[in-house]
C-alpha positions in Angstrom: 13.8 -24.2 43.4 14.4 -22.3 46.2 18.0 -21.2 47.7 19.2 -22.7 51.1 20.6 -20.1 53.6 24.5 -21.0 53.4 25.1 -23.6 56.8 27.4 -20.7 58.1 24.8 -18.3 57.2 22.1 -20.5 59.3 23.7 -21.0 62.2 24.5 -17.3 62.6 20.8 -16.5 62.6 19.5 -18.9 64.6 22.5 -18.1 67.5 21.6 -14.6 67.4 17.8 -15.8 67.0 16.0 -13.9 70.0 12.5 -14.9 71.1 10.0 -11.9 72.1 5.9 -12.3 72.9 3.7 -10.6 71.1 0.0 -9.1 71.7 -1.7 -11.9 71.3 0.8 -14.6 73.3 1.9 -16.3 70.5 6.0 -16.5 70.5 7.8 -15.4 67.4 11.7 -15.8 67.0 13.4 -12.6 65.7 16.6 -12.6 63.7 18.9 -10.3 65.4 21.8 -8.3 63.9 25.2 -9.1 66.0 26.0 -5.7 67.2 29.9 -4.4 66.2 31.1 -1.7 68.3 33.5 0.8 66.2 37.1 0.3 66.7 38.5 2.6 69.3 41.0 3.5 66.8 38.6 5.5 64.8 36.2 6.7 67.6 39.6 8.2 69.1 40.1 9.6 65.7 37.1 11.3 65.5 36.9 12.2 69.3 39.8 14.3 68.9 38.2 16.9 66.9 37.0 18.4 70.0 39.7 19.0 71.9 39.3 22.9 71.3 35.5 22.2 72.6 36.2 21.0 75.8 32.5 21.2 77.3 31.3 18.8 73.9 34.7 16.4 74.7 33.0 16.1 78.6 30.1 15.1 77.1 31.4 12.7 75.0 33.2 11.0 78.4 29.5 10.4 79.8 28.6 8.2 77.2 30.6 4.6 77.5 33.3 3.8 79.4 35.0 3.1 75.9 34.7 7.0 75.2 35.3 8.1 78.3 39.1 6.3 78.1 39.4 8.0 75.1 38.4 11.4 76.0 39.7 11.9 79.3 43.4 12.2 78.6 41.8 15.5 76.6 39.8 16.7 79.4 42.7 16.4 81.9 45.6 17.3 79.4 46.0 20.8 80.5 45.3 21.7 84.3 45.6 25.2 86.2 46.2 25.3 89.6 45.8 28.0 91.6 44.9 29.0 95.5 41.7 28.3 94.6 41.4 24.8 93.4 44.5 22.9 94.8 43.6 21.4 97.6 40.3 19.6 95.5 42.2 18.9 92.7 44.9 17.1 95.0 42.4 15.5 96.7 41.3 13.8 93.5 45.1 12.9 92.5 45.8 11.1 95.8 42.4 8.6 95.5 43.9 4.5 95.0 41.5 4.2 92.0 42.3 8.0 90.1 43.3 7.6 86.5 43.7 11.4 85.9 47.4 11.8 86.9 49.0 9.7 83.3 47.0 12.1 81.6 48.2 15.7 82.4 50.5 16.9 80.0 50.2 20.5 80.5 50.7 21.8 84.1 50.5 25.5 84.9 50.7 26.1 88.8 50.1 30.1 88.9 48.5 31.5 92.2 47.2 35.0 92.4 49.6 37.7 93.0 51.1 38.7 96.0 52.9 35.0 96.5 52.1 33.0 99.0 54.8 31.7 100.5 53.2 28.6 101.8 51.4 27.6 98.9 53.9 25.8 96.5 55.4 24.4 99.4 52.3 22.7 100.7 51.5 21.8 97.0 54.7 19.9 96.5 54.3 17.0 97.9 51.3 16.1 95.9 53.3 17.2 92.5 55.3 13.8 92.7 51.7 12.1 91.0 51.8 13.7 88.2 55.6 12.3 86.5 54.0 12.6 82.6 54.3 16.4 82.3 55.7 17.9 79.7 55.0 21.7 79.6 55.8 23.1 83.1 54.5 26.9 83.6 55.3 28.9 87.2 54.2 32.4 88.0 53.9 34.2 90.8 55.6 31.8 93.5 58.1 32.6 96.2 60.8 30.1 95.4 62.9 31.2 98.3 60.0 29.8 100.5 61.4 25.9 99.7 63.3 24.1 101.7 66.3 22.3 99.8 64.2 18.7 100.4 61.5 20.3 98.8 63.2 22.1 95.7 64.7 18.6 95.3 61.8 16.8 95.3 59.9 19.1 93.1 62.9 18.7 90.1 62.8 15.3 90.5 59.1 15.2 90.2 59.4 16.6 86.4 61.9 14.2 84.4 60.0 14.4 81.0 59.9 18.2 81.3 60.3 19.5 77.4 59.2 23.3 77.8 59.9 25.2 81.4 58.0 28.9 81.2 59.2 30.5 84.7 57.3 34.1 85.1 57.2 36.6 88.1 59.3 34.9 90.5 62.2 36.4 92.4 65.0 34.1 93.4 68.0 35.1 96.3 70.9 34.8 94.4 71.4 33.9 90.2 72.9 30.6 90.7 69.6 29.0 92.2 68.1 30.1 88.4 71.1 28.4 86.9 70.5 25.4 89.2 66.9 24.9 88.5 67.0 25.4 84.8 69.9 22.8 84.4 68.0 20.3 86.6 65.9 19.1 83.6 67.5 16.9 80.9 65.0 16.7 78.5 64.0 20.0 78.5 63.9 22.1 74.8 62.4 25.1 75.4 63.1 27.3 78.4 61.6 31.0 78.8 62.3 33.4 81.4 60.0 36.4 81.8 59.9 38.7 84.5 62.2 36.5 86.4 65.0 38.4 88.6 67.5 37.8 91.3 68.9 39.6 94.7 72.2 39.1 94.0 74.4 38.1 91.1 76.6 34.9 92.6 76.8 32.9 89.6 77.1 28.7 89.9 79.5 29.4 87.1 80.7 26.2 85.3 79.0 24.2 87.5 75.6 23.9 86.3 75.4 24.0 82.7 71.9 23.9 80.3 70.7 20.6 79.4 72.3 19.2 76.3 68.7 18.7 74.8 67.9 22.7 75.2 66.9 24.4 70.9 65.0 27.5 72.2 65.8 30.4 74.5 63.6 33.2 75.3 63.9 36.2 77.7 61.4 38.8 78.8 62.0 41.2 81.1 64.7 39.5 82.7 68.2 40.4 83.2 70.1 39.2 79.8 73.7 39.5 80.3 73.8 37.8 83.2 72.5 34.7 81.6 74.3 34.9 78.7 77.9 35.3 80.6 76.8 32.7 82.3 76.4 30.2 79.5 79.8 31.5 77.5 81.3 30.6 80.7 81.6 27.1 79.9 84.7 25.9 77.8 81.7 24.8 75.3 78.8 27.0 75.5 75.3 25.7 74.8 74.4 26.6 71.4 70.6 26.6 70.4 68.6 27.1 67.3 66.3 29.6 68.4 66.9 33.1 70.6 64.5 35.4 72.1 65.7 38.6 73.2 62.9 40.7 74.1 64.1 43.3 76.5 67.1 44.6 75.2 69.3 47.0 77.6 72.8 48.9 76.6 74.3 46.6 79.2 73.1 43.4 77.2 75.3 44.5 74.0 78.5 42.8 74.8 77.1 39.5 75.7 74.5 39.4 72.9 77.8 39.7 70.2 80.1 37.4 72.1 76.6 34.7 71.8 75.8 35.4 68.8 79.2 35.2 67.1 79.1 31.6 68.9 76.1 30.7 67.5 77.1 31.7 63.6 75.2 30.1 61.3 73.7 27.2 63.8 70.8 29.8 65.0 68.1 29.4 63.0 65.2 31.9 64.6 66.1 35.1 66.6 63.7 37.1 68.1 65.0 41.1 68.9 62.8 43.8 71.4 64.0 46.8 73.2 63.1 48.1 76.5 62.5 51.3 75.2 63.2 53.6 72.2 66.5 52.6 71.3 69.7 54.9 70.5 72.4 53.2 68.2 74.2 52.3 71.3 72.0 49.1 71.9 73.1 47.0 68.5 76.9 46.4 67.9 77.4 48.2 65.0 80.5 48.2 62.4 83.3 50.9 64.6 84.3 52.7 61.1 80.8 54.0 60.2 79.2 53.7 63.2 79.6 57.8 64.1 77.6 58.1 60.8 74.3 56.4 62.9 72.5 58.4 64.5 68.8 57.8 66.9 66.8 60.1 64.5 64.6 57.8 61.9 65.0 61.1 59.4 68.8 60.3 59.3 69.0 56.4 58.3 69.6 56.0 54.5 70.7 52.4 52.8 74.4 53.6 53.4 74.1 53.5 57.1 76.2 50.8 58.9 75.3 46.9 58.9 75.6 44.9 62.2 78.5 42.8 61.7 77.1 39.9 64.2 74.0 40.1 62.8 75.6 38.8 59.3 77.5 36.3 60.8 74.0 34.2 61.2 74.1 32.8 57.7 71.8 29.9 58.8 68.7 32.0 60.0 65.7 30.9 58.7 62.6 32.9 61.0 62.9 36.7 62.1 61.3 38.8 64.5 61.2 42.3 66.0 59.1 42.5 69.2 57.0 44.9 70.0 56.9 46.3 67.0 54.3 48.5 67.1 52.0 49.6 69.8 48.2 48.2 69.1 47.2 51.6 71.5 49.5 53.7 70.3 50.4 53.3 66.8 53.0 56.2 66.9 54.5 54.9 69.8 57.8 51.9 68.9 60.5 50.8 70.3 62.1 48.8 67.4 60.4 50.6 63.9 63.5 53.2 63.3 66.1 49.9 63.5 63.4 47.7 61.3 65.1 48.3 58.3 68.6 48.1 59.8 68.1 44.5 61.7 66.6 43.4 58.4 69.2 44.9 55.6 72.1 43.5 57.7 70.9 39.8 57.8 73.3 38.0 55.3 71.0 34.8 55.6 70.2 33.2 52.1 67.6 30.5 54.5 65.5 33.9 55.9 61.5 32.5 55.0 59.9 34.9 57.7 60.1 38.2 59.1 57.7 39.0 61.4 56.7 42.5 63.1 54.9 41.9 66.3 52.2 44.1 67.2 51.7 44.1 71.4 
């Protein structure tokens, strides 16, 4: 006896039931399969694997308008702009039917050197579309060149800003850094490299850093000026993670007075020099500091411990920057106090120590 197709079963088949013509004119009815597209849950999933291959994630935007949704907010997640590109990348920012803007996360405005002083100006006003960045990186821009309407509107544009990296730019005076870098609430992680002033008029107590700042880094920029200017507060900012990479004898006072703040909140700490380094540079205990000495043939376990340096009983990553030269092995500015940074950590947390090789 033969089996009935299920009613359900039936009426599946014969809606999906599509007639074709064949070779010899007679009609036949063909059962089609329903076609299921894939969830865009898993098809995002698996799209995302190529966000490192950005030419093979283009690709996969020219297939459907399903992928494309799904890929673009990779392709467009990091943008560079530069004197080269801005005016045709603004130009497709501005149109009434651009979906790019919600998807930049990543925005790095770095013109080539010398700066321009027109070009961040003019490139302002079309910074105000793109309110979903996180990561803000500026090099090489004359921020004495803005107006006060226009450094206004350019803070305002960035209230999600997370991460600030400011590199290469020369302000008039040291409050307009404090000013800027206090402007962002949300912001986490602020570094400052290659970044100076004209003069050293401080905002003071003022501006302060956002409550929501962890991670401090500074490169070839001025250090005690930044660090008076956050233990000028009657509370100053204390952050998990420090990064001093350009360490001057000037710097030694402030660095102890921080780092005695800090205690055993700081949990990373980055140390560099500027150059070879005499004992002079790291505060050192008073009563056996005449027994220190700048010649690596002279340090012995017996030689002093940095008092501050134990004080940061919470440390859990270490690193000495620049720790050797990649083209000149020989050549270091932090291998002789190695072994003296590292013996005088009193951390019991320590997981890492890391020597950098630039």
């Amino acid at each position: 006896m033969a089996h009935e197709n299920p009613p359900s079963l039936w009426r599946w088949m014969k809606k999906s039931a599509k007639t074709i013509t064949g070779n010899n004119g007679r009609q036949v009815k063909l059962a089609m399969h329903q076609e299921r597209s894939m969830p865009m849950e898993l098809s995002g999933h698996i799209i995302q694997y190529l966000q490192d291959d950005m030419a093979s994630m283009i690709r996969c935007g020219l297939v459907c308008r399903t992928w494309l949704t799904i890929s673009r907010p990779h392709v467009f997640r990091e943008i560079c702009l530069d004197n080269r590109n801005t005016d045709e990348f603004a130009s497709l920012i501005m149109h009434s039917m651009s979906t790019i803007p919600p998807s930049v996360q990543k925005l790095e405005l770095v013109p080539s050197p010398p700066p321009d002083p027109r070009w961040l100006r003019r490139l302002v006003p079309f910074l105000g579309y793109l309110a979903d960045v996180s990561f803000l990186n500026v090099e090489n821009v004359d921020w004495s060149a803005l107006h006060s309407n226009s450094r206004m509107n350019f803070v305002s544009t960035f209230n999600t800003l997370t991460e600030l990296y400011l590199g290469n730019i020369i302000f008039v005076e040291l409050s307009e850094v404090e000013t800027l870098i206090s402007s962002f609430p949300l912001l986490e992680s602020l570094s400052l490299s290659q970044v100076s002033w004209a003069s050293s008029q401080s905002a003071g107590s003022s501006h302060r850093l956002p409550p929501s700042l962890k991670k401090l880094t500074l490169l070839s920029t001025k250090i005690h000026p930044i660090l008076s200017w956050i233990l000028s507060h009657d509370q100053p900012h204390l952050i998990k993670d420090l990064g001093l990479k350009t360490i001057e004898t000037a710097d030694t006072e402030a660095i102890r007075q921080y780092m005695v703040t800090l205690g055993p909140r700081l949990e990373a700490i980055t140390l560099g020099f500027q150059k070879p380094v005499t004992h002079s540079y790291i505060p050192v205990d008073t009563e056996a500091e005449a027994e220190l000495t700048s010649s690596p043939s002279s340090y012995t376990s017996t030689n002093p411990k940095c008092i501050v340096l134990s004080l940061l009983t919470g440390l859990r990553t270490v690193t000495l920057s620049n720790f050797i030269n990649h083209a000149d092995p020989l050549t270091s500015s932090s291998s002789f106090w190695a072994p003296f940074i590292i013996e005088s950590i009193n951390s019991l947390h320590v997981e890492r120590v890391i020597l950098e090789i630039s």
